[in-house]
C-alpha positions as CSV (number, residue, x, y, z in Angstrom):
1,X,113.4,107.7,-108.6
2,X,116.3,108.0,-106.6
3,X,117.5,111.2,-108.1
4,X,113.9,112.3,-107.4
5,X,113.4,111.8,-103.5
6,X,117.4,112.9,-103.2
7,X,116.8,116.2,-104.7
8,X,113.4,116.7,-102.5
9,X,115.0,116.0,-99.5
10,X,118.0,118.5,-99.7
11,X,115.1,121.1,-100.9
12,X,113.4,120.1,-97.5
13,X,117.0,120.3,-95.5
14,X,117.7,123.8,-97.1
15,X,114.1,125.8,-95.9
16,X,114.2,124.1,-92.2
17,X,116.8,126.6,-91.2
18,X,115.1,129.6,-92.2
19,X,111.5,127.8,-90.6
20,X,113.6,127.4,-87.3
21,X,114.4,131.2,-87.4
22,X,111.2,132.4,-88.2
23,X,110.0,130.8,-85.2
24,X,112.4,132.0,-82.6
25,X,111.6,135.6,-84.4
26,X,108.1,135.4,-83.9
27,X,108.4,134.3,-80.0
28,X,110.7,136.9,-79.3
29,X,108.6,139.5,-80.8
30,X,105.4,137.7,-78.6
31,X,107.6,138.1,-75.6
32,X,108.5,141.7,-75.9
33,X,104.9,142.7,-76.3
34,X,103.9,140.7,-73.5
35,X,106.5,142.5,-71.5
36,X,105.1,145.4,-73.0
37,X,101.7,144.4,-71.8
38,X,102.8,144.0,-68.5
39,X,104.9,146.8,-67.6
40,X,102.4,149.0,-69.3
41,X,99.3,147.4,-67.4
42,X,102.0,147.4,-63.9
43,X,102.6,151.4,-63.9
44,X,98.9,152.4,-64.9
45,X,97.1,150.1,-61.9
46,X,100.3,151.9,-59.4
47,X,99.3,155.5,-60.4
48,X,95.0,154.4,-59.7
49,X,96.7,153.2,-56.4
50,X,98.4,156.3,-55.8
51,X,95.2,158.5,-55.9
52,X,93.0,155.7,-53.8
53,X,95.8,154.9,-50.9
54,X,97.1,157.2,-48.6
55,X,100.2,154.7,-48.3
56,X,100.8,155.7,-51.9
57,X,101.9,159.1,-50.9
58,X,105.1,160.1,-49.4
59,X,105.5,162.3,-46.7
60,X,107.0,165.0,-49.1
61,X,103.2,165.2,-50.6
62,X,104.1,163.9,-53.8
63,X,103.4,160.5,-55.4
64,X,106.6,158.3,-55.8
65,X,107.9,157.8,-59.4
66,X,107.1,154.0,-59.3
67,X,103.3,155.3,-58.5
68,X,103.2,158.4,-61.2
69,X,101.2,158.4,-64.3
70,X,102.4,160.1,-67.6
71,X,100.8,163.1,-69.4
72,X,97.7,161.2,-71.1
73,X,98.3,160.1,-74.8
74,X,102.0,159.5,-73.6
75,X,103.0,156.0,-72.8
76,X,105.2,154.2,-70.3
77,X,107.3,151.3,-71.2
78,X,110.2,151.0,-68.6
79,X,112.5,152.8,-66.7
80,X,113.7,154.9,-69.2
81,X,110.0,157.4,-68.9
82,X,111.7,158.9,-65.6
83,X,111.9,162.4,-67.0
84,X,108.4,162.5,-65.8
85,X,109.7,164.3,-62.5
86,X,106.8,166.0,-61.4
87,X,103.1,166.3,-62.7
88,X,102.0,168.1,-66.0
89,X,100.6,171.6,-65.0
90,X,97.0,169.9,-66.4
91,X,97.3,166.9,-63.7
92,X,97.7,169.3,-61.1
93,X,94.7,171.2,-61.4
94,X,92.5,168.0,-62.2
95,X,94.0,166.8,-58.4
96,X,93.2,169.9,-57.3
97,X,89.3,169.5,-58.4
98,X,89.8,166.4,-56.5
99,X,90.8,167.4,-53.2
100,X,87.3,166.9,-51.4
101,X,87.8,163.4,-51.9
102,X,91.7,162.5,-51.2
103,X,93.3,162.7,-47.5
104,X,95.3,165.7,-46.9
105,X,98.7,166.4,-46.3
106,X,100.3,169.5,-45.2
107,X,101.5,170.5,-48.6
108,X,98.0,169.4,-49.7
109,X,96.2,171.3,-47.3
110,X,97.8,173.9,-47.7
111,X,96.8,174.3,-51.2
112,X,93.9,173.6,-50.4
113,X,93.6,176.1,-48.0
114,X,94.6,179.0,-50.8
115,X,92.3,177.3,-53.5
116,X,89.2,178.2,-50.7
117,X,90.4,181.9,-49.5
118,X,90.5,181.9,-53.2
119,X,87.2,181.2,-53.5
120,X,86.1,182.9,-50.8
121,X,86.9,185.8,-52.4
122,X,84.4,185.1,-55.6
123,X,82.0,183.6,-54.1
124,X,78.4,185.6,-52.1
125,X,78.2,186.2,-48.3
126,X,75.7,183.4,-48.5
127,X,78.2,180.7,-50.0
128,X,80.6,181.6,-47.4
129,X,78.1,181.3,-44.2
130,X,77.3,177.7,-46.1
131,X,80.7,176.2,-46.2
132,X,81.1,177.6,-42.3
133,X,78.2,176.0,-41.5
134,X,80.8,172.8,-41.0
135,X,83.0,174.3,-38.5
136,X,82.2,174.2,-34.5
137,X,82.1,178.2,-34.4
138,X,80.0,178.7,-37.3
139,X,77.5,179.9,-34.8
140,X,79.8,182.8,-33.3
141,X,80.9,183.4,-37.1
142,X,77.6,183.8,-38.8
143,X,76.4,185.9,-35.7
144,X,78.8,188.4,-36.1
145,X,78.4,188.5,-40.1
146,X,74.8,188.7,-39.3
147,X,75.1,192.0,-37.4
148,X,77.8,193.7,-39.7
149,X,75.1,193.3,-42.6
150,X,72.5,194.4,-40.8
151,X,73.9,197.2,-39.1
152,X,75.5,198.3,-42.9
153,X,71.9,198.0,-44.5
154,X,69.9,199.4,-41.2
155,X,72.6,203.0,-41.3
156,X,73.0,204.2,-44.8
157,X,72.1,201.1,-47.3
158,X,73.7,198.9,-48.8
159,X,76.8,196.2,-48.1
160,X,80.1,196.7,-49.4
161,X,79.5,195.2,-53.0
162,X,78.8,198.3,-55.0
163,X,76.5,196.3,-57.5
164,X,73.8,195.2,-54.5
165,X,72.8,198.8,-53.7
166,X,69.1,198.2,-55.2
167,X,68.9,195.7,-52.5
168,X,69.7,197.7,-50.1
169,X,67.3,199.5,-47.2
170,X,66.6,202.9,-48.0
171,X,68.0,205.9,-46.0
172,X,64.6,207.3,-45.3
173,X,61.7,204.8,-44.4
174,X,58.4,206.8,-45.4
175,X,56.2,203.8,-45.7
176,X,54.1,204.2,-42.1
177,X,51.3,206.6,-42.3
178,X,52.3,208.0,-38.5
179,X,55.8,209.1,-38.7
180,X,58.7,208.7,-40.7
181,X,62.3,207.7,-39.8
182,X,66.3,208.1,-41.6
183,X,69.0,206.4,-40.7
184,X,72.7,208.0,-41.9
185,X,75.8,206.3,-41.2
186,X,79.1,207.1,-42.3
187,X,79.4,210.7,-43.5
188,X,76.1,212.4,-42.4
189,X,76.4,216.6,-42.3
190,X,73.8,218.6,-41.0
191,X,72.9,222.2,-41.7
192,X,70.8,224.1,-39.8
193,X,68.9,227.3,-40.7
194,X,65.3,227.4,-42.0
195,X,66.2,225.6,-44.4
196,X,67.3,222.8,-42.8
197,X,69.1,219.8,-44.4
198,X,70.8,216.5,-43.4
199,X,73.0,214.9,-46.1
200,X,74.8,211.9,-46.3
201,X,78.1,211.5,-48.4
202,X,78.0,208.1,-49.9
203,X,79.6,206.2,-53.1
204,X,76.9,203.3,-51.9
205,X,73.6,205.8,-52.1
206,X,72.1,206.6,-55.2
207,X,71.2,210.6,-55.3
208,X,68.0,211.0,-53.8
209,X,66.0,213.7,-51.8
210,X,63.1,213.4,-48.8
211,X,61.1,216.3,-47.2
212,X,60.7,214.7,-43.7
213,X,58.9,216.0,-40.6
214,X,60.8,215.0,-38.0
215,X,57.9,214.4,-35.6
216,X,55.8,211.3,-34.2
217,X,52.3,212.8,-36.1
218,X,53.5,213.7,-40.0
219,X,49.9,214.1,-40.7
220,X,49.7,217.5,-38.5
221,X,49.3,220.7,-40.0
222,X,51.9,223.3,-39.1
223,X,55.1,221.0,-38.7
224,X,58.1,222.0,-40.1
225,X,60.0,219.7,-43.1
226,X,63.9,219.2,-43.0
227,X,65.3,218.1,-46.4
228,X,67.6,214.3,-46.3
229,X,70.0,214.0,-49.3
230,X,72.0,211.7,-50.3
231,X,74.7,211.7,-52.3
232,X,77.7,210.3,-54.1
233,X,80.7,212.6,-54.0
234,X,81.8,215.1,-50.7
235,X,81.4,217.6,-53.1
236,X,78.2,217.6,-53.5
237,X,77.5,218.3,-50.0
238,X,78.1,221.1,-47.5
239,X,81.5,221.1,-46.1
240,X,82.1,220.7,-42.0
241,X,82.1,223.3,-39.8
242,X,82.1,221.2,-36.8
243,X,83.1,217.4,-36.3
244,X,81.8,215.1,-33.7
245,X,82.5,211.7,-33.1
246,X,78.6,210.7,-31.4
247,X,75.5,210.0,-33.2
248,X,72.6,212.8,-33.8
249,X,68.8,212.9,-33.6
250,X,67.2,215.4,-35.6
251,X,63.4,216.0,-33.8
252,X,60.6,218.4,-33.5
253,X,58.8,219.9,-30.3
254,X,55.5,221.2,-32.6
255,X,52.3,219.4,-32.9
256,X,50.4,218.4,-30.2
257,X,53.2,219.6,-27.5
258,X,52.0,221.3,-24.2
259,X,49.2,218.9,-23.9
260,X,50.5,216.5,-20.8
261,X,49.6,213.1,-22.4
262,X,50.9,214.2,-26.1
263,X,54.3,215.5,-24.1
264,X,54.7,211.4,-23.3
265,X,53.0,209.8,-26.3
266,X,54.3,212.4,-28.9
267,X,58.0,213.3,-27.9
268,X,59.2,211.4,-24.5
269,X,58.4,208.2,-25.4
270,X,59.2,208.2,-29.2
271,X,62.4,210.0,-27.9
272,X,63.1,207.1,-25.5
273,X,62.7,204.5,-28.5
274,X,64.7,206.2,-30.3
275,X,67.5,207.8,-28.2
276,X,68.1,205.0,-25.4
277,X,70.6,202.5,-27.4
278,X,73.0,205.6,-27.6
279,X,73.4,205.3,-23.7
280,X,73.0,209.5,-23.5
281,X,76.1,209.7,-26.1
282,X,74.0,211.5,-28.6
283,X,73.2,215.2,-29.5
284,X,69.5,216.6,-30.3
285,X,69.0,219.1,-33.1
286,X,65.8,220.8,-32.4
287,X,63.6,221.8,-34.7
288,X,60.5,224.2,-33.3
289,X,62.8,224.6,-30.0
290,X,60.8,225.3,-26.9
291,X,62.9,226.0,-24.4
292,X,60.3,226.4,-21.4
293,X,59.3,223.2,-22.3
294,X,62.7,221.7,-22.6
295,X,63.1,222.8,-19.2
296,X,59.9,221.5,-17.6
297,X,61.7,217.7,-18.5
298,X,65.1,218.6,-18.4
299,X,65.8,215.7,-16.0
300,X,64.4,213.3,-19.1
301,X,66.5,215.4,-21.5
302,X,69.8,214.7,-19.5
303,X,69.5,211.2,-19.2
304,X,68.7,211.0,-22.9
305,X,71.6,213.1,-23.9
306,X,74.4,214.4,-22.3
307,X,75.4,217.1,-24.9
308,X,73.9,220.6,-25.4
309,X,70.7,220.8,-27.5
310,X,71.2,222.6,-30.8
311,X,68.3,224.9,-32.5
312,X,68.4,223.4,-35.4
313,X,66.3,225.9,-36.9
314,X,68.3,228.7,-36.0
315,X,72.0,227.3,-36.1
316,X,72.7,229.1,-38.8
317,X,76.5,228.8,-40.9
318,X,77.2,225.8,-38.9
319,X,77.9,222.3,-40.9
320,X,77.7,219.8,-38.0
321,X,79.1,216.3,-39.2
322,X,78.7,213.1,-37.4
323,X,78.9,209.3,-37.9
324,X,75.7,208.8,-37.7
325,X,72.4,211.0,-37.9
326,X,68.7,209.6,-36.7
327,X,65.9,212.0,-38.5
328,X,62.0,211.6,-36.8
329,X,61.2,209.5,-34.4
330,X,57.6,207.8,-33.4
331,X,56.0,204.7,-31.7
332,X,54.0,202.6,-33.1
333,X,50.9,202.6,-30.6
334,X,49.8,204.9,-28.3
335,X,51.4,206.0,-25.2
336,X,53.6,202.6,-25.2
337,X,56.1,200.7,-26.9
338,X,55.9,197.3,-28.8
339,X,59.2,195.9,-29.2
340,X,57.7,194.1,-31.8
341,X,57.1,197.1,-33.5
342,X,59.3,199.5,-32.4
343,X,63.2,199.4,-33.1
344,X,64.4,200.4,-30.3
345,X,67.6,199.1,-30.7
346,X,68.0,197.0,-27.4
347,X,64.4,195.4,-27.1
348,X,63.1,198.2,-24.6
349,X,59.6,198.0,-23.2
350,X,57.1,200.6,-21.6
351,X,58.4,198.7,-18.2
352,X,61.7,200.1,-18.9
353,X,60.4,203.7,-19.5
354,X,59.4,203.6,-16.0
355,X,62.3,202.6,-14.2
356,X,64.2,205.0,-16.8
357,X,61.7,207.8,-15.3
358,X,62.5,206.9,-11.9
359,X,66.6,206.6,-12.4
360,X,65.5,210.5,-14.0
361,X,64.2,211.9,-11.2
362,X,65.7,209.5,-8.3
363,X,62.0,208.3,-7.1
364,X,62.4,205.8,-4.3
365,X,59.6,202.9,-5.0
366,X,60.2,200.7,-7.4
367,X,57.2,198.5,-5.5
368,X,53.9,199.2,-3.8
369,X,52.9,198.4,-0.5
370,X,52.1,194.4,0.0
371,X,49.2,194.2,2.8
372,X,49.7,192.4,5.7
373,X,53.4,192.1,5.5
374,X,54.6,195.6,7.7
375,X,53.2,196.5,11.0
376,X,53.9,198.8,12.9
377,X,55.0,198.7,16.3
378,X,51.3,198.9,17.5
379,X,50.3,196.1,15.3
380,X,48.1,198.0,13.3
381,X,48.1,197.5,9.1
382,X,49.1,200.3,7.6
383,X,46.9,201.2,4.7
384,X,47.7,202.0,1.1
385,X,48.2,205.2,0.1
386,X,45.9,205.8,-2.9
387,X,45.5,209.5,-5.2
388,X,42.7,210.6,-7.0
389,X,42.9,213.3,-9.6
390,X,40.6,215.8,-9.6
391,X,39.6,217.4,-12.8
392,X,38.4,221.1,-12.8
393,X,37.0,221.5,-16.2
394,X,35.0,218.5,-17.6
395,X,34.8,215.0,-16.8
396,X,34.3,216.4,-13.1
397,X,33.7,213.9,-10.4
398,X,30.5,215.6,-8.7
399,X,30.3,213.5,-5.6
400,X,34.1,213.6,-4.6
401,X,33.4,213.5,-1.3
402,X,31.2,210.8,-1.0
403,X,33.9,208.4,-3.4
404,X,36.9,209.6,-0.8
405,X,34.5,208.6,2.1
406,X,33.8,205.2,0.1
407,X,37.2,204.8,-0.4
408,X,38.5,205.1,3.3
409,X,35.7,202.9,4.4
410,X,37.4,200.4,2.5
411,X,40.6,200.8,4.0
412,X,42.5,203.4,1.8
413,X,44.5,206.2,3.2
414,X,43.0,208.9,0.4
415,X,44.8,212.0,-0.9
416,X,42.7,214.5,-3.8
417,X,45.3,216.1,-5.9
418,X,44.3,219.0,-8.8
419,X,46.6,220.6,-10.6
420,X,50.5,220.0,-8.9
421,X,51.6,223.4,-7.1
422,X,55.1,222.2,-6.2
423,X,57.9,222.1,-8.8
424,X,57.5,219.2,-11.0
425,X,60.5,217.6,-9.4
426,X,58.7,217.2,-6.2
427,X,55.1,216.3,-7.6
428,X,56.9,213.4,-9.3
429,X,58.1,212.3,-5.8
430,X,54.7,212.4,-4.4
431,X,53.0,210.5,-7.1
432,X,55.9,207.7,-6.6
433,X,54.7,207.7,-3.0
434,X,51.0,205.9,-4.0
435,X,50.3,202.8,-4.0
436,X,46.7,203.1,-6.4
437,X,45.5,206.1,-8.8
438,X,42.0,206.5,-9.1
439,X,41.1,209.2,-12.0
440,X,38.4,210.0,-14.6
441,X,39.6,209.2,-18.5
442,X,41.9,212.2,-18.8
443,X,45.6,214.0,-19.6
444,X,46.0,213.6,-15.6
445,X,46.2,210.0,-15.9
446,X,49.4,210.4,-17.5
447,X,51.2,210.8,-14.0
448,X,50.7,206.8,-13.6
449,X,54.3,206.3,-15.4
450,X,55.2,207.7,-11.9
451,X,53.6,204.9,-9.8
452,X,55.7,202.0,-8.3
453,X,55.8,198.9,-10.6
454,X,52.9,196.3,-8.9
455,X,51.0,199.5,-8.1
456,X,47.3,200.1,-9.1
457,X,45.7,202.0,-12.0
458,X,41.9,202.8,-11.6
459,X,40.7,204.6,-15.1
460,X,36.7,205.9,-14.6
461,X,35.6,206.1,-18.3
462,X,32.7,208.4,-19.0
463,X,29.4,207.2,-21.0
464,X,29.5,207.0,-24.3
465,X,31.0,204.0,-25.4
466,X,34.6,205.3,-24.4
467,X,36.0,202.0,-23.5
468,X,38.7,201.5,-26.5
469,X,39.7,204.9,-26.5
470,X,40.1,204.5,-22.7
471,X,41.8,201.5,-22.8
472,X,43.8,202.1,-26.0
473,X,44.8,205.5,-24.2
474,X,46.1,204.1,-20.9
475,X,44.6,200.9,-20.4
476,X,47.0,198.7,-22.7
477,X,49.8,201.1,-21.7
478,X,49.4,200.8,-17.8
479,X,49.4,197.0,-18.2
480,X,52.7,197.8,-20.4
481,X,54.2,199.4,-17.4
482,X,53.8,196.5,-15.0
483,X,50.4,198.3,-13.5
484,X,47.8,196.2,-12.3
485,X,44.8,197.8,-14.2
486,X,41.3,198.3,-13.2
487,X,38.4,200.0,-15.5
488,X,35.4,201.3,-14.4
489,X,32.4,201.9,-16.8
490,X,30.3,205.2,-16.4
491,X,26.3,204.5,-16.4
492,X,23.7,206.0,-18.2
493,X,22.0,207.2,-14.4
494,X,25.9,208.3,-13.9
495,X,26.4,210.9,-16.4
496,X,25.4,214.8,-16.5
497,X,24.4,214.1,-19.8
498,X,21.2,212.5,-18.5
499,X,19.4,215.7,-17.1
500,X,20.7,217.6,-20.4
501,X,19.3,215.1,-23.1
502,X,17.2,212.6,-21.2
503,X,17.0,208.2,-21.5
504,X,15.1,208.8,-25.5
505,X,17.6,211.1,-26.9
506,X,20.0,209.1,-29.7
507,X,23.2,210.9,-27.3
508,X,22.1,208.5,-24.2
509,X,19.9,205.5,-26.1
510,X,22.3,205.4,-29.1
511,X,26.2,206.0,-28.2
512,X,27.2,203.9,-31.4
513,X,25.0,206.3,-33.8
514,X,26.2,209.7,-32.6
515,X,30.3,207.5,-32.9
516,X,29.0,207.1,-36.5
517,X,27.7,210.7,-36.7
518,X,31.4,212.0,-36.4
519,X,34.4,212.7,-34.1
520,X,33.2,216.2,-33.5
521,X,30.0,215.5,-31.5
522,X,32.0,212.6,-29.2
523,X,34.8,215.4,-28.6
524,X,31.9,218.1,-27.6
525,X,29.8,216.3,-26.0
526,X,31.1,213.0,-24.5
527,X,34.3,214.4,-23.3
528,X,34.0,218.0,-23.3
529,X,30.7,218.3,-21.5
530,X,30.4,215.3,-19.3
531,X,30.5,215.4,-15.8
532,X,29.9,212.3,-14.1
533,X,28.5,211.3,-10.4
534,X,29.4,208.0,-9.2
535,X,27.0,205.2,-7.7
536,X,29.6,204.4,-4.7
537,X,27.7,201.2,-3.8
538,X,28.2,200.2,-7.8
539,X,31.8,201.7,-7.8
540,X,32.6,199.6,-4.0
541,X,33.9,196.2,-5.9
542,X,36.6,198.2,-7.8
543,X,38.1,199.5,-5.0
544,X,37.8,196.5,-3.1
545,X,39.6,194.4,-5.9
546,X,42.1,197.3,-5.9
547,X,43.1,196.0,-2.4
548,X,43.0,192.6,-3.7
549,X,46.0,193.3,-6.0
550,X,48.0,194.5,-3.1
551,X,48.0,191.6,-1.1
């Protein structure tokens, strides 16, 4: 028994060391992977704090090496991982994809900054106006952008990104049933000869051709067509025989010219839309010159241009280049323009047609005369001065003496004026000089762009349901011109038409039947054969409220 519990206890004495030094093995190995643990979970919540805290960052830009974080999938157990100098190429782009949301620093920003113009560069127009949108002169900036686009789209088509040339506005605009319109900027040639043609040399263009009549009315018969081209290569198109650095407007003088009112609505105005932005730094080619014509407004043609006209028709061998070439012109209404409507390229109105006229031909009145403010010396008023046209073939006034009498009575200093005998010059002085124009529906009223802004515009409109055409003709446009606009409706008793037809017949019963019985019998009879004879004691309000608007 004693041998027994001797030998037990030396087996027991001879395994407690080895116990012991399992156990101080097994701690030290706990300890080291707790250190482990720690050192591992110390470096990973230092590089979270380095992309939160701006503290984290030293001035350099870069994050400290206590703060950095290893290349994923390689860990960090001491001191020892310092070859980590900078960040893996992979870390730097994901910080990059972050930069929206860290604070920048100069080294940052300027990164940044190269990352964005790089962007800039792949990214639409549209994308860049968006991210402007932030800074304070995004207003300025998008502006400007604003009118570089439209200006490339409105001359030639297109923007500077070959690919969006579908998008872009055609050369030629063809789509209005009154006139058509091409714009050509950059390379525009024109050749003249009969077969006249206007070509623009343009990698942005896709080859295309237009026959265009280069006049307000397309629809007449008669006009003459000048061919628009575009096209991609300078060889394709005529080379220069002359170089100009000013714009050109390719028009016609055909169609309705030589009657007084179509000289205004046809050509002068349309050329006004369509010439004024150029400030007279333009040249016409003329196409159907006529130089009498010409002549007759060559006071309008200087301001509108202050370069010879070219026959276009007969300029024969010459290759005339420019920056930029207008063919047609119009207006979109009658005898007016609409702003709305019309590009005139610096928002003109009818009002400044006028004072244009009046710079033309130096008239002195910009204003009528106001009653009641100048007296003479005597202390009498002096009266207005007022015109009335007298027409010699129809549409005559029959009682003219009797409406000159009523007139007077009502305190008007009257002049009747027929057909001008002075130069025009010197008629377009005199008609400045009236304060109201009195006239039957007619080409004469055309002379009221002459009158003095304020002044008043009496229109007599014969029977027949005329009214629209009258006021469509020079009723809209007077009020367009600052005029202060009075109509006066012919009777039935009134008209000559009366003692031809007499009160049954459909011409005086029915005015709207013999409108829907064609234009023909309106033209013949309504304004070709009508004379009229005014009721003055009917006809006495109008001139009274003709006075009215001059106080």
């Amino acid at each position: 028994m004693m041998r027994a519990e001797g030998k037990a206890t030396r087996s027991a004495n001879r395994s407690s060391p080895w116990k012991s030094s399992y156990v101080a093995y097994g701690l030290l190995l706990g300890s080291l992977l707790v250190l482990l643990y720690l050192m591992v979970s110390t470096q990973f919540s230092y590089s979270q704090k380095a992309l939160l805290d701006p503290a984290a960052i030293d001035s350099a830009g870069t994050i400290p090496a206590k703060h950095r974080r290893s290349h994923p999938g390689q860990a960090t157990v001491d001191d020892a991982s310092r070859g980590m100098e900078e960040f893996s190429r992979d870390e730097e782009e994901e910080e990059k994809a972050k930069a929206h949301t860290e604070p920048s620093t100069p080294r940052r920003q300027e990164k940044q900054d190269e990352s964005e113009q790089q962007w800039a560069g792949r990214n639409s127009i549209e994308e860049q106006l968006g991210n402007e949108m932030k800074s304070d002169n995004w207003e300025a900036k998008s502006q400007d952008k604003n009118e570089e686009a439209a200006e490339s789209k409105e001359f030639g088509g297109g923007t500077d990104d070959y690919n969006n040339v579908a998008n872009a506005k055609p050369i030629c605009d063809t789509s209005f049933g009154k006139y058509d319109i091409c714009e050509l900027a950059g390379d525009a040639r024109a050749q003249g000869g009969p077969g006249a043609t206007v070509t623009l040399v343009s990698p942005r263009a896709p080859p295309k051709e237009w026959q265009i009549k280069p006049y307000s009315r397309k629809y007449l018969d008669g006009l003459k067509a000048v061919t628009v081209r575009s096209v991609p290569n300078p060889g394709d198109a005529p080379q220069c025989t002359t170089q100009l650095n000013i714009p050109a407007m390719v028009i016609e003088l055909g169609g309705l010219t030589g009657n007084y009112w179509h000289d205004f609505t046809d050509v002068l105005v349309p050329l006004f839309i369509g010439a004024r932005r150029f400030n007279g730094e333009v040249q016409l080619l003329v196409v159907n010159l006529l130089p009498f014509w010409v002549d007759r407004y060559k006071r309008i043609f200087g301001q509108i241009s202050r370069h010879d006209i070219v026959d276009f028709e007969n300029d024969d061998g010459a290759v005339r280049c420019y920056p930029h070439v207008v063919v047609g012109y119009g207006s979109r209404k009658e005898f007016t323009i609409d702003p709305s409507l019309d590009e005139t390229g610096g928002d003109y109105t009818m009002l400044d047609f006028t004072r244009f006229l009046r710079h033309a031909y130096s008239l002195p009145r910009d204003r009528p005369i106001k009653l009641g403010d100048v007296r003479p010396p005597g202390g009498r008023r002096r009266r207005p001065r007022m015109i009335i046209l007298e027409r010699t073939n129809s549409r005559k006034i029959l009682n003219l003496p009797e409406v000159v009498a009523a007139a007077e009575a009502a305190g008007f200093k009257v002049t009747v004026a027929g057909r001008p005998k002075a130069s025009y010059d010197e008629f377009t002085r005199e008609m400045n000089s009236f304060d109201v124009m009195v006239g039957v529906h007619g080409a004469g009223l055309t002379n009221c762009v002459y009158l003095p802004t304020g002044a008043v515009f009496l229109q007599i409109v014969p029977y027949g349901r005329l009214e629209e055409i009258a006021r469509t003709d020079f009723g809209d446009p007077a009020r367009d011109m600052g005029l202060r606009y009075i109509e006066y409706s012919v009777a039935a008793e009134e008209s000559s038409l009366m003692g031809v037809f007499g009160k049954e017949h459909p011409m005086i019963k029915d005015p709207a039947a013999i409108h829907l019985s064609g234009w023909g019998n309106v033209a013949e009879w309504y304004l070709g054969k009508q004379d009229v004879r005014i009721n003055v004691e009917r006809f006495r309000p109008s001139l009274l409220r003709a006075l009215e608007h001059l106080q």
